[in-house]
N, C-alpha and C positions, 0 to 999 in steps of 0.2 A: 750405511748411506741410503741405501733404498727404505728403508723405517723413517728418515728424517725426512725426505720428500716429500713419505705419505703422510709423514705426519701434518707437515706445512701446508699441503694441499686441501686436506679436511678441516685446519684453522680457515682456510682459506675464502672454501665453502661456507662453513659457519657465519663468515662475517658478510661474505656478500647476499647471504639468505636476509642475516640483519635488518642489511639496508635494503631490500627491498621491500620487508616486513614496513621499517616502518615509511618509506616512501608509500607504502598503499594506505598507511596509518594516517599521513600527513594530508594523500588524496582524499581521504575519505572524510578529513576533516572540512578540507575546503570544499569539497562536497556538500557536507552539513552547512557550512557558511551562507553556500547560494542558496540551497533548500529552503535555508531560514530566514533570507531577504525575498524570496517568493513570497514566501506563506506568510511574511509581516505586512508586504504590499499589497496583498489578494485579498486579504482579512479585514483591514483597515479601510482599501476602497471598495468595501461588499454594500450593495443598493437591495431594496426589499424590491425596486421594480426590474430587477435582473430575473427576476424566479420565472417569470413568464416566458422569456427569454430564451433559457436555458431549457426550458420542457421541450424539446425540439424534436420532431421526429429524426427515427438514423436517416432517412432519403434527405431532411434537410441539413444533417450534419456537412452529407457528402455533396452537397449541394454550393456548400463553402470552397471544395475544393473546384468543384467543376465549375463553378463562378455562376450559380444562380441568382440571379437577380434579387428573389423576394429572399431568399436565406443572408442575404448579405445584407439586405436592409433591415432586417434584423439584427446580424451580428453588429451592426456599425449603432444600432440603438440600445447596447451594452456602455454600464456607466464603470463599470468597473475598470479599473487601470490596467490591467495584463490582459484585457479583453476578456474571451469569451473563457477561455480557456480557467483564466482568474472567476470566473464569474461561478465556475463549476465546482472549481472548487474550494473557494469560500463558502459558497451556499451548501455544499456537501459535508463539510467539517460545522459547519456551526449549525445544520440542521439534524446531521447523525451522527454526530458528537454529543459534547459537553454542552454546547450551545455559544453565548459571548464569553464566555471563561475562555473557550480556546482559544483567545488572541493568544495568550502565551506560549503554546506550545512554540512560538517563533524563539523564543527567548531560552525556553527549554533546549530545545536541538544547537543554539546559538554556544549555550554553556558547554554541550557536549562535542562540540569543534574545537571550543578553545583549550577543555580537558585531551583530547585525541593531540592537539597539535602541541599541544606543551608538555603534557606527560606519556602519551599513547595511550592510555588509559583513561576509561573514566573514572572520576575518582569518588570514594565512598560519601563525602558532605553530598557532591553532587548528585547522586542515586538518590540517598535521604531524602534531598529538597526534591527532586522527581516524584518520590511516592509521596510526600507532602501535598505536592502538587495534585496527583491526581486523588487523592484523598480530599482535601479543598474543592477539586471540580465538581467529584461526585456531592457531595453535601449540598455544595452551592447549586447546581442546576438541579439536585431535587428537592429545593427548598423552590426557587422558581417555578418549576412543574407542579406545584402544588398552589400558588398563587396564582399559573396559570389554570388551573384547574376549578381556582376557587370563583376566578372572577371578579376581585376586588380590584382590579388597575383593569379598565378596559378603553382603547383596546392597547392588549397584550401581547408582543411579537414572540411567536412560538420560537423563536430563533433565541431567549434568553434560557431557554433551559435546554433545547436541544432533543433528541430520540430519548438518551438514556436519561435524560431528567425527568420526561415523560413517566418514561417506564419506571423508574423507581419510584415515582410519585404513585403512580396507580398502583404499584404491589404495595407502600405502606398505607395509603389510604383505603383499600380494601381489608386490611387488618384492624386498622386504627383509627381509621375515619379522618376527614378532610383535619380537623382542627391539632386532631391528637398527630397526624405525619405534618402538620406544618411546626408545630411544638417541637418536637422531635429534630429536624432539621436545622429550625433556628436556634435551639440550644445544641446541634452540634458543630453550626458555624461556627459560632461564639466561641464556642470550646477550642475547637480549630485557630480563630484568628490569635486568643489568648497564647497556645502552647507552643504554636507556631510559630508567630513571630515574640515567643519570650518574655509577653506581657510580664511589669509588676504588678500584680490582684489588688495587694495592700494598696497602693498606689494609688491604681484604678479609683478603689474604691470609696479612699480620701477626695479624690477630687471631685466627684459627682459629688458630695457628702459638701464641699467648701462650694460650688457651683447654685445647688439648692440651697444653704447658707448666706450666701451672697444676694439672691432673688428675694428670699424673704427679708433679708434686711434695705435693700430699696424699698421693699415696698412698704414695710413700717415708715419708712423716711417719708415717702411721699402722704401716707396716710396722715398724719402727724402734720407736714406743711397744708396741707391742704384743710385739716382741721384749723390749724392757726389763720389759715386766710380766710377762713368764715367765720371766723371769733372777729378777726379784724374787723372786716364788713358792714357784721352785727352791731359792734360799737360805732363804727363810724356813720350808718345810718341812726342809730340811736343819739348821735350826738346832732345829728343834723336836725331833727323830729323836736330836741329840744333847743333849737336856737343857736346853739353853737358853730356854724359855718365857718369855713375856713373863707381866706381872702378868694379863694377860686371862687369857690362857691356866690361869695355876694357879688362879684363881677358877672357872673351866670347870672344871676338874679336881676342887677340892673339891666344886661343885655335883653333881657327877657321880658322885665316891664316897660322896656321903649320899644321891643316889638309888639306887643302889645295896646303900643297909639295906632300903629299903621289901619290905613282902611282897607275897604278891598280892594279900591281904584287906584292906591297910592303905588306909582312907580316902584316904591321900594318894597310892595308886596310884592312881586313879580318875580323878585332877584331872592326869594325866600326858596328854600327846599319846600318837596312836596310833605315832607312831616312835620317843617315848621307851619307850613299853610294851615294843616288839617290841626297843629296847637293851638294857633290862632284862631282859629274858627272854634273851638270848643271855647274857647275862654270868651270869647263875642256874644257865645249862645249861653251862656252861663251868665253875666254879665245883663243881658237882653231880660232874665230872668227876674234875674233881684241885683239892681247894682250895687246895694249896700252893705252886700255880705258877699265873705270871698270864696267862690264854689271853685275854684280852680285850686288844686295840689298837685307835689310834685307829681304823683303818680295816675289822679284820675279826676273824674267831675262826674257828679250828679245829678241829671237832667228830671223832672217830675212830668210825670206823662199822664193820661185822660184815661178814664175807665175801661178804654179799651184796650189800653197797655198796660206792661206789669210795674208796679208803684217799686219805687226806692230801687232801681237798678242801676247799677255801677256800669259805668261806660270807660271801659282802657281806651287812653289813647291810639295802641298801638293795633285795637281789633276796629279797623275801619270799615268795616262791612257791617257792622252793629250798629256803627254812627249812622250813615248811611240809613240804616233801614228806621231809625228815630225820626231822620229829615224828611223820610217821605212820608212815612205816616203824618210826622208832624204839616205837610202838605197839603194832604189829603183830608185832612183834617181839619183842616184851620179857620175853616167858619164857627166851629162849634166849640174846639177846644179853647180852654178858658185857661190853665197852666202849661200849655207846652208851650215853643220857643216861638216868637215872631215869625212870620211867613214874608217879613221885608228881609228880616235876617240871612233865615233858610234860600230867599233866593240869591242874597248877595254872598252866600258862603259858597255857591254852589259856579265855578268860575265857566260854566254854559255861558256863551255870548246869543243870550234869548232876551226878548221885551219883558222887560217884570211886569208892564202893565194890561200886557194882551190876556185876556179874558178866556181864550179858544183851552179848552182842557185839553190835556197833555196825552201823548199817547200810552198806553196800560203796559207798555215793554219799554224797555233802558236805551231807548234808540235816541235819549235825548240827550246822553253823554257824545254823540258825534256831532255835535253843534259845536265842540270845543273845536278851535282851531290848533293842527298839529304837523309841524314841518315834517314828513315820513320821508325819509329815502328807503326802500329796497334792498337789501341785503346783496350786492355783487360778487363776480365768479371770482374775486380777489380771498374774499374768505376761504375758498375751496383750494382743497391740492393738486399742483397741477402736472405734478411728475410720473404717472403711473406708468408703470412699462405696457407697452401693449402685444401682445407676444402672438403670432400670426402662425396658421398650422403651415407644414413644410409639404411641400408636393409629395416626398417621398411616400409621409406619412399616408396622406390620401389614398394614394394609388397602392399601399397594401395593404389598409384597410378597404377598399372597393375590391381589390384581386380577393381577398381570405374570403368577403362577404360571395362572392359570386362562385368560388369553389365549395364554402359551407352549401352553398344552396342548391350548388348541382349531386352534392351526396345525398340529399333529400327529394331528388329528381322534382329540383325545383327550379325551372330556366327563368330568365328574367332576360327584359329587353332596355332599352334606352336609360341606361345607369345615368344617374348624375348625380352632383353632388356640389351641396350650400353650405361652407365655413362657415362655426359661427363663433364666436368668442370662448365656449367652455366644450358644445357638442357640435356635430358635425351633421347633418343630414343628409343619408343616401337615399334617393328616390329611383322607383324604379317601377319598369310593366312588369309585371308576372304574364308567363306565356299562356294563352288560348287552357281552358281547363284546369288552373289549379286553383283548387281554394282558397280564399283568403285565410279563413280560419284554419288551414295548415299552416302557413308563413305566421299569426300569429304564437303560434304552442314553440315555435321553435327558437322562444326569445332568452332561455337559460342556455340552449344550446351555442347561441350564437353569440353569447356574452361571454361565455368558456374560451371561443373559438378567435374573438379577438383580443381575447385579455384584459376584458373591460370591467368596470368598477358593476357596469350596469345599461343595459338598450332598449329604449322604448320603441317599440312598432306602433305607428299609426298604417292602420288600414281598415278601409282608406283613409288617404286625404282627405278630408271635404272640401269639398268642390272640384277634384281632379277624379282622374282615374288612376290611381298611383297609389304606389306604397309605399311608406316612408319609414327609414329605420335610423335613429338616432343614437349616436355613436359617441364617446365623451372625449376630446382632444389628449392629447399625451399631456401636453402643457398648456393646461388652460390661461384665458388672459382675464385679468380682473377686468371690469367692466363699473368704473367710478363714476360719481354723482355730476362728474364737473361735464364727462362726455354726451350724457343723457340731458342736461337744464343747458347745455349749449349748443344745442342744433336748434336750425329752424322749425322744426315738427314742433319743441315746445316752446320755442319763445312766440313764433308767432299762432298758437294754437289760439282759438277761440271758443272753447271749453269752458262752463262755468267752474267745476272745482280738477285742473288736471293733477293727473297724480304722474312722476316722472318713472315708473317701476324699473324700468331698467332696457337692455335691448333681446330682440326676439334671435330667433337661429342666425338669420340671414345678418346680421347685427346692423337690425335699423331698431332706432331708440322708440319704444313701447311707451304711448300714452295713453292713460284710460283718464275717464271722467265720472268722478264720485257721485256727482248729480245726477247719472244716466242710470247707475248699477241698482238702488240709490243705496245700497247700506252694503255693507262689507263683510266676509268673512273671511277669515285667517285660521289657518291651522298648521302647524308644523310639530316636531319632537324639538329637543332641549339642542342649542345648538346647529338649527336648521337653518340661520338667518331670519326666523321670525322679528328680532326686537331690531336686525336692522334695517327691515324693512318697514316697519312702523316709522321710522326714524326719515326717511327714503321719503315715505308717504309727508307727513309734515311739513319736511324741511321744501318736497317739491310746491306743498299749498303758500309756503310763509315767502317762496321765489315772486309766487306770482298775486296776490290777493294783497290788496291793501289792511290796514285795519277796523276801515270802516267796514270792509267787505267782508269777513270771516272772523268766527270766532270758534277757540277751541272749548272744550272739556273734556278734561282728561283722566282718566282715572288707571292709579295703578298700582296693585296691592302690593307689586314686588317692592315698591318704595324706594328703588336705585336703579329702574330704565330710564325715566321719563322725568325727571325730578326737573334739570337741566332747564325747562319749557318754562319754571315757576317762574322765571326774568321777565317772560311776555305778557306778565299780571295785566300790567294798564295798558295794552297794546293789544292784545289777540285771543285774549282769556274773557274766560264767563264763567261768573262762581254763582254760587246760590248763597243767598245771605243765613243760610239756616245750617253752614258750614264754614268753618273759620280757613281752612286748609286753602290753598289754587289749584296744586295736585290734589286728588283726592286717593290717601292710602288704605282708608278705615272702612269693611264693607258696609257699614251702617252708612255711613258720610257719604257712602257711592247711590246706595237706597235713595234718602234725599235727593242726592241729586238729579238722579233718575226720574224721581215723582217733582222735581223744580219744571227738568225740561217738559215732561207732562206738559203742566203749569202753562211754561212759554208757546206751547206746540198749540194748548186752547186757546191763549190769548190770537195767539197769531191767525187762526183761524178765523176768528171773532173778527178782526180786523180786516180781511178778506172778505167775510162777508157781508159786512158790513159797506164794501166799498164794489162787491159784485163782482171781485176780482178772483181767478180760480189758483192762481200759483204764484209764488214768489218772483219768477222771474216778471209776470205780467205788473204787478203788483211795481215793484222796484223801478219797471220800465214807466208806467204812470206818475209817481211822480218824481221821476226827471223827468218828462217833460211837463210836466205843474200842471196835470190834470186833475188832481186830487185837491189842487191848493182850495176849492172853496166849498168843501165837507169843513164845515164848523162843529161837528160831532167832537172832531180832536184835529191834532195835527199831524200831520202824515210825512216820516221822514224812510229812508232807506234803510230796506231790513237785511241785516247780515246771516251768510250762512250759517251755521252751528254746528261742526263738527264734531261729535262725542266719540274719543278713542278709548277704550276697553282694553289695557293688557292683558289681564290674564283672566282671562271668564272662570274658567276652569275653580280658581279660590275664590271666588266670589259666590257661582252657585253650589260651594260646598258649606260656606258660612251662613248663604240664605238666599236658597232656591228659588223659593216662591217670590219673595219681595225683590227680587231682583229680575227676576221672567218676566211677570207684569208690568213694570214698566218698558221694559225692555221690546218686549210684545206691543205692546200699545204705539211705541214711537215706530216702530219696525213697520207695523201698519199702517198708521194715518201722516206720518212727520214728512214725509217725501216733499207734498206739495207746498210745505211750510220752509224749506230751507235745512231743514233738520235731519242730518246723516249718521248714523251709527259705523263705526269701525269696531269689529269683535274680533280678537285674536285669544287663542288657548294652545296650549304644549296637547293637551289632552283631548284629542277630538271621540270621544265616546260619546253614547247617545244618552247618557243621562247629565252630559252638559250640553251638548247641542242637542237640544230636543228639536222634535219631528215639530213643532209648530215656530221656533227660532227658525230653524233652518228653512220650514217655506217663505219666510219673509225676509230670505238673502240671496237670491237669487244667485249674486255675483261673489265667488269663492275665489279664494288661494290658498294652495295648497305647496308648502313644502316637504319636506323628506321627514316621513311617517315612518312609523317603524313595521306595517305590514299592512295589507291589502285590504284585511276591513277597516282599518283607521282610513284610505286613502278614500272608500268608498261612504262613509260618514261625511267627507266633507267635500268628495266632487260627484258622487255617485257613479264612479267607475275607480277599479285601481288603475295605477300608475304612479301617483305621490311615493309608493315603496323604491319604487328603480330612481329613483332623483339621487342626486351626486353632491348635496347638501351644499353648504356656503353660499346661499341667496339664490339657489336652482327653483326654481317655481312652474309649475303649471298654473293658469287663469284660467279661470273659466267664469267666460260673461255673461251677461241674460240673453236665455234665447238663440243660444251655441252649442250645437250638439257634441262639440269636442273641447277640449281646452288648448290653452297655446303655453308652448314653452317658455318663459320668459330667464336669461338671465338678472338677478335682481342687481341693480345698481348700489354700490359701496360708499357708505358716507362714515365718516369715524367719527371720533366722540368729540374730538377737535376741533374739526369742522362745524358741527351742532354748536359748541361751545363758543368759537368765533361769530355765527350766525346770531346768536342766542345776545351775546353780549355787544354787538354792533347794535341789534334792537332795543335792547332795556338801555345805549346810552342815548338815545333819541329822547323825546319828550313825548310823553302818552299824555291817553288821557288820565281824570284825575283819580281816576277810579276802574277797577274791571266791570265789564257788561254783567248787571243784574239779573240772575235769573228770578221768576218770583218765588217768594217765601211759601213753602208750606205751612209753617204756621200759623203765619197771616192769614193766610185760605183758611185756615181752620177758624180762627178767630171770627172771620168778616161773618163766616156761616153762620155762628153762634148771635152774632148778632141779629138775624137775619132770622132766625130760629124762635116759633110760637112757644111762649114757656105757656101757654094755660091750659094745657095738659101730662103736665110733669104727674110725676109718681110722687104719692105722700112722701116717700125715703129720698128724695133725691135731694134735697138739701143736707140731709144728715149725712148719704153716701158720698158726695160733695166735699164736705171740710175732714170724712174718713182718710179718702181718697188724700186730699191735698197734703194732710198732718204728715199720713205716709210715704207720702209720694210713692205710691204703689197703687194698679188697680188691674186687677182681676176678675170674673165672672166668679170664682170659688170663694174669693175673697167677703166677695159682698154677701153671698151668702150665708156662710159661716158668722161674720160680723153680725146682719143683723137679719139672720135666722128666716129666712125667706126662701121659696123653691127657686130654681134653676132659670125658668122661663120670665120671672119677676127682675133677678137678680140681671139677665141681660139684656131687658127692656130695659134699668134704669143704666146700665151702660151707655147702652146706645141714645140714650137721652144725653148723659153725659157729654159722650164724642160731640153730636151736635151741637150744643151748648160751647163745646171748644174747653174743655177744661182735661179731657184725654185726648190723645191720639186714636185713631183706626187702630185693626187688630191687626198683630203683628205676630204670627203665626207662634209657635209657641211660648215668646218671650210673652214679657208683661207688654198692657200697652205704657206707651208714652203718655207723663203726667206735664200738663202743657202750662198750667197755673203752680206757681209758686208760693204764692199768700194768701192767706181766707179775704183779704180785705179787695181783690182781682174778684175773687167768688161773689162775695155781698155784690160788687155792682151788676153781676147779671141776673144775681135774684130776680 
């Protein structure tokens, strides 16, 4: 009986041991449960601006507990969901871990609660997929540590590969080298995701195999349509060529010879498109010619021009700047010229509401297209956006950033008096007295220190202020507030401003909206890195000129070799634009095409001058003021109308003086010098401020600089002559510096999107311009008029032979001529330089050939 007891007693025990086992079994599951709804929650809401955060000294740990003030507004500016606590350790598992791989470990410990609670055990699939798992981690974050390593994705958050992705990047790359440990890695991911998740290979490999299958045969297909639609084409113009018109066709055709009666006076030219206009004007001047032969086709007409033009050129319809430059010469010309087009014609083609019969000669610049009468409205704030959030700093923030700055300053036994502090939109300004004895240039050296110390991106010290006694330390807001185009062109600073050209840049610390004036600076320089807000403050600059300036009053040229900033502009052709007839483009993308235009404005800057002095007048503005009030009206020299500013914008200098340094400095040089008093302003922007694009003699004749976020202290010092531009907080952060400023000013730059430009842009082109863009003058011509102007009775025996060499080849050279017709070095560039004058080359053109300006021997015979 006593054996049976103890026997029941030790079952007894047995089973209550059981359940206790697995009741601790079942605890420790739901244990793993919470575990693993922390660490899904922590992971998921982890902030890169938590890191600062979390650096905490232990005194400010404990500071949380005892209810310290500055520790708690810290803690409270944690983004993380479990607070600080979460903040710790998210950023400690994804920084000395795996890195973002270890989101899963939530799901891992997830599996091993639901294994504990349903079997007590873990079970062997689930181990397997654990060491899968971390097998996968490893790979993957030291294939990232190796990409981070390498630097091809920047920037690159060290948090995707983690400590050990680190580290085992730098032990295989110390073996194997960056390319051969990324190699290695990515074919063992691969390998990984294939065995792991049980790829089919075969599979795989078909389908890539039918993907590249499928690509190539689209694109046979379209090759093939798109061949057949130019066979179509080809016949259908060939059947037109012979007569065969379809009914469309002769309905176009009759449409076209009853426009054709119209006059220029006739109401129902009026109601014509501006390319019907300019069809009808060709077929009038063709006509005017020979009425008995039909010089007009579908595609073109042939005007015959005078010895001082080129015989037999083809005039497109659609290059209007060519016609154009026919009409004037043909103007200019028309006492003498015996076959070009009527000068009754030329002026009734030309829809200027001028006297055709007043005698007074016309003025030498395109100021005569603003006699056109043209109804302008203004582009309004309706086009702009008007929702932008405007986000205001929080007192908190203030007052622990002012606490941190005045405790950093007393470890450096550095006292300061009277703090205060100016909110601005992006940074913050603290100003303050430094006490009796301390250096200035101590408080400046300690600007890495005190960027560490408030967790800043970056802090510029100005000391001093100019004009105070004070130091000022610039602080970047937690959350900056955009600062839009619509807040800056709608205050009264720039509507009612009286500025000849303002520009709306943006607003200063204190955020009052910053206006400069282009006429004052007089020419501009711009420099920033890729992504600094350069192209949208060009954009900024513009759109503020095109708010305020009529048409009559400003005119652009623009040049931009990136060929998709500025494009957007070409709408304002007839309206705001000045092209050089010696370039077909409005934007100019080509840097040859920008050359030209360069040596046009030239061109405009001596006319202008010429005209100036001629009237005893010292500047544009003086000049402009005379005749509005019709002081000018009785100089019978010419006629005197109002001369527009000319604004020349430059995106990227940088490619231009790589493709042609010289011919692009020179002019550049020249207007930078003398163009101020004439109206004519330079805008230069470059990604690359180095000194072999902004040279020491550009740069003296810009006085007024902007500078965005460069990438280190001599680029900053290149284009303001101090650094700072390095500590900027990029997105349109700008330092100004004006003429005659011994410091620069902070400016946020004002926000205009592509949108905006494009509504602005298309309100204007649907207006009525005028008929044509403002003329700059031709090089060509200039070269021509010379030639005529030009003593031939001391030519060189060779220069008629080198002459029709030159032309046949359309090539000329100094070596050239030599060789040809066997003559020394000094001969050979005397009959050059005959040439140039004569007008049948171009000037030298630094290594290229020059430019062959005549195209037929029979141009040549006439200035024999």
């Amino acid at each position: 009986m006593a054996a049976f007891f103890k026997g029941s007693k030790s079952k007894s025990k047995a089973k209550d041991d059981s359940n206790g086992y697995t009741k601790q079994i079942r605890l420790l599951s739901v244990l793993l449960f919470i575990v693993s709804l922390f660490l899904f929650i922590a992971l998921i809401s982890y902030s890169f601006e938590d890191e600062s955060t979390i650096q905490m000294e232990s005194s400010a740990i404990v500071g949380l507990v005892t209810g310290d003030e500055i520790a708690q507004i810290k803690a409270e500016s944690v983004q993380n969901w479990l607070g600080i606590v979460g903040a710790y350790i998210s950023y400690y598992i994804y920084n000395k871990t795996f890195g973002f791989i270890a989101i899963l470990i939530p799901f891992i410990l997830f599996r091993w609660g639901y294994d504990l609670l349903k079997h007590s055990t873990i079970t062997k699939p689930n181990l397997r997929d654990t060491l899968f798992y971390l097998l996968g981690a490893l790979v993957f974050s030291g294939l990232m540590g190796t990409i981070f390593s390498l630097d091809w994705i920047s920037p690159f958050p060290k948090e995707w590969a983690g400590s050990i992705g680190l580290y085992l990047s730098f032990m295989l790359t110390n073996l194997l080298g960056s390319i051969g440990s990324f190699l290695i890695f990515f074919i063992g991911l691969v390998t990984f995701i294939i065995f792991g998740f049980k790829l089919n290979t075969e599979k795989l490999y078909e389908g890539t195999l039918a993907i590249f299958d499928s690509a190539k045969d689209k694109m046979l297909e379209k090759t093939e349509s798109i061949k057949d639609s130019a066979i179509n084409v080809i016949n259908r113009d060939k059947a037109e060529v012979e007569g065969e018109e379809s009914p469309i066709t002769e309905k176009k055709k009759k449409a076209s010879n009853s426009k054709n009666k119209l006059d220029i006076n006739d109401p129902e030219y009026l109601k014509l498109s501006n390319k019907e206009k300019e069809e009808l004007l060709i077929r009038k001047v063709a006509e005017a010619e020979n009425p008995t032969e039909e010089y007009y086709t579908r595609k073109s007409v042939t005007l015959s021009r005078d010895s001082d033009m080129i015989e037999d050129q083809e005039i497109d319809i659609e290059k209007k700047a060519d016609l154009e430059m026919t009409l004037n010469l043909n103007q200019d010309d028309k006492s003498e010229s015996t076959s070009s087009v009527n000068s009754d014609f030329v002026r009734a083609a030309n829809p200027v509401t001028i006297n055709d019969l007043d005698d007074e000669p016309d003025s030498p610049i395109c100021t005569y297209i603003h006699d056109e009468k043209i109804d302008y409205t203004p582009p309004g704030l309706d086009l702009l956006e008007q929702n932008y959030d405007v986000v205001e700093v929080s007192e908190a923030e203030l007052k622990m950033n002012a606490e941190i700055l005045r405790e950093k300053l007393e470890t450096f036994n550095i006292t300061i008096e009277n703090l205060s502090v100016t909110p601005g939109p992006v940074v913050t300004q603290y100003e303050f007295v430094p006490a009796a004895g301390i250096k200035i240039s101590k408080i400046e050296n300690l600007s890495d220190d005190l960027a560490m110390a408030l967790k800043a991106k970056g802090i510029r010290i100005i000391a001093p202020i100019p004009g105070k006694g004070t130091v000022g330390i610039e602080i970047p807001n937690s959350n900056p507030s955009m600062v839009s185009f619509t807040s800056v062109v709608n205050t009264k600073k720039y509507r009612e401003s009286n500025q000849y050209l303002p520009l709306a840049l943006g607003k200063t610390i204190s955020g009052e909206a910053f206006i400069a004036d282009l006429a004052k600076m007089p020419h501009l320089l711009i420099a920033g890195s890729t992504g600094s807000g350069k192209s949208v403050g060009i954009n900024t600059i513009i759109a503020s000129l095109l708010y305020q300036k009529m048409p009559d009053e400003l005119k652009f040229v623009i040049i931009d070799p990136k060929k998709v900033e500025l494009t957007q502009y070409s709408a304002l052709s007839n309206h705001f634009m000045a092209c050089s007839p010696d370039v077909k483009d409005i934007i100019i993308t080509d840097p040859e095409d920008a050359v030209s235009v360069l040596k046009s404005l030239v061109l405009e800057m001596e006319e202008r001058y010429t005209i100036l002095s001629n009237v005893g007048q010292r500047n544009i503005v003086d000049y402009n003021a005379k005749v509005k009030e019709g002081k000018l009206d009785g100089d019978t020299s010419m006629k005197h109308r109002h001369m527009p500013y000319i604004v020349c914008v430059i995106d990227e200098l940088a490619d231009l003086m790589l493709t042609a340094s010289k011919e692009i400095e020179t002019p550049i040089i020249r207007l930078a010098q003398m163009a101020r008093a004439v109206g004519i302003h330079l805008i230069l922007a470059t990604q690359r401020p180095s000194v072999n694009v902004i040279t020491g003699i550009i740069k003296a004749n810009f006085p007024a600089r902007i500078g965005y976020l460069v990438a280190s202290k001599i680029d900053s010092r290149t284009i303001l002559d101090m650094s700072g531009s390095e500590s900027l907080l990029g997105n349109g952060d700008l330092l100004y510096l004006s003429p005659g400023t011994p410091k620069p000013i902070r400016v946020q730059n004002s926000y205009i999107s592509t949108d905006e430009i494009e509504r602005i842009c298309e309100h204007i082109q649907n207006q009525k311009g005028y008929s044509m863009p403002y003329q700059l003058p031709s090089t060509i011509l200039k070269n021509r008029q010379s030639a005529n102007d030009y003593d031939s009775s001391d030519r060189d025996d060779l220069f008629e032979e080198a002459g029709r060499m030159i032309i046949d080849s359309q090539n000329c050279s100094v070596s050239m001529l030599q060789r040809k017709l066997k003559v020394g070095y000094a001969r050979a560039g005397k009959i050059v330089d005959e040439l140039e004058n004569a007008g049948v080359v171009g000037p030298h053109n630094g290594s290229k050939p020059r430019d062959v300006y005549m195209e037929s021997l029979s141009e040549f015979d006439a200035i024999l």
